[in-house]
N, C-alpha and C positions, 0 to 999 in steps of 0.2 A: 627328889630330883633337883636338883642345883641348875642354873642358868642362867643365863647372861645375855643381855639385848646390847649391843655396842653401837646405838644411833649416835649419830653426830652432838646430839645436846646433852646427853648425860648417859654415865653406867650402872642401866638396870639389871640388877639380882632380879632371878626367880625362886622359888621356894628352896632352901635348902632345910633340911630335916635333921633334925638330934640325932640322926645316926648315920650321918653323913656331915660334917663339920666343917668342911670344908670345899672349895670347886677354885679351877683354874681356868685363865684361855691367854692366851698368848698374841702379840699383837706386832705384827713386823713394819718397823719404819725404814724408807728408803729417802739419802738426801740425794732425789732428784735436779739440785740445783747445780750449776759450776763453780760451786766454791762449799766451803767445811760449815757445816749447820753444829748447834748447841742443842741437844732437845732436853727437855725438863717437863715429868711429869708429876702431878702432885691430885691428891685426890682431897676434897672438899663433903663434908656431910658427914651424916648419920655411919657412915660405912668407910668414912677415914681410917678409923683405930683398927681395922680390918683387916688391910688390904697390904700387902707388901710386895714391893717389887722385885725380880729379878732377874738382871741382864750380866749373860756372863760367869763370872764367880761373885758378882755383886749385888747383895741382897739389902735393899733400903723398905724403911717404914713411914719416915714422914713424905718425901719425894726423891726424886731419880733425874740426876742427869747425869748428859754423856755426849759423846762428841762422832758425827757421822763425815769423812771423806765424802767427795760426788763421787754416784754412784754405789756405796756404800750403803750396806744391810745391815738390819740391826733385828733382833728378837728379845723380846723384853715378856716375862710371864706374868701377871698379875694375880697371884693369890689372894683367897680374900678366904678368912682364917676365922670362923666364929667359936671356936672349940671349946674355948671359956664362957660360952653363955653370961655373960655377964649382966644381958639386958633381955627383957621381957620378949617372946615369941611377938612376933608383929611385921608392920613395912618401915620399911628405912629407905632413905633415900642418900643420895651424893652427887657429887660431879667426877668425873676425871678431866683434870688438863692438862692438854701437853698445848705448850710450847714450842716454837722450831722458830731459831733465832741465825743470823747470820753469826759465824765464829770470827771474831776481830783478833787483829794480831796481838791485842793486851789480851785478849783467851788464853792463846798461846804461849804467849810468855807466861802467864801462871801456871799453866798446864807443865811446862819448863822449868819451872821452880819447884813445882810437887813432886 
């Protein structure tokens, strides 16, 4: 059984088993603010190489960002991908961080130029 604790200080995996390689959860951010947020998430740890994100048609491995309107939904799913066994049966540990940044108009104008 694969599982997932989403406390506030770090994301803890539960067992996931050789015949199952894989688990998923999904995490919805909302910018609650009056004005365009940046969010950036990046994962830290034992369970870095693992873990891949995706929002949208966009699928990132080292970290994810992206840009929320106010009032703006966002669903981003966090795979976490062991299938290559590559390291010994045991605990691993990691961080996820996300960031949530005000969006400045030099954002923008990159954002503009890509």
């Amino acid at each position: 059984v694969a599982g997932f604790n989403l406390d506030t200080d770090k994301l803890h995996f539960g067992d996931i088993p050789p015949e199952s390689p894989s688990a998923y959860r999904t995490m919805t951010f909302t910018d609650i603010y009056s004005y365009p947020v940046t969010v950036v998430v990046t994962a830290n740890g034992d369970m870095a190489p693992w873990i891949r994100y995706e929002y949208g048609s966009t699928v990132a491995t080292d970290s994810l960002a992206f840009s929320l309107e106010p009032g703006e939904d966002a669903t981003v799913k966090f795979l976490l991908d062991v299938s290559q066994r590559l390291y010994a049966l045991g605990v691993y540990e990691g961080e996820l961080r996300v960031v949530v940044k005000r969006k400045t108009s030099l954002d923008r104008l990159f954002s503009l130029i890509l």
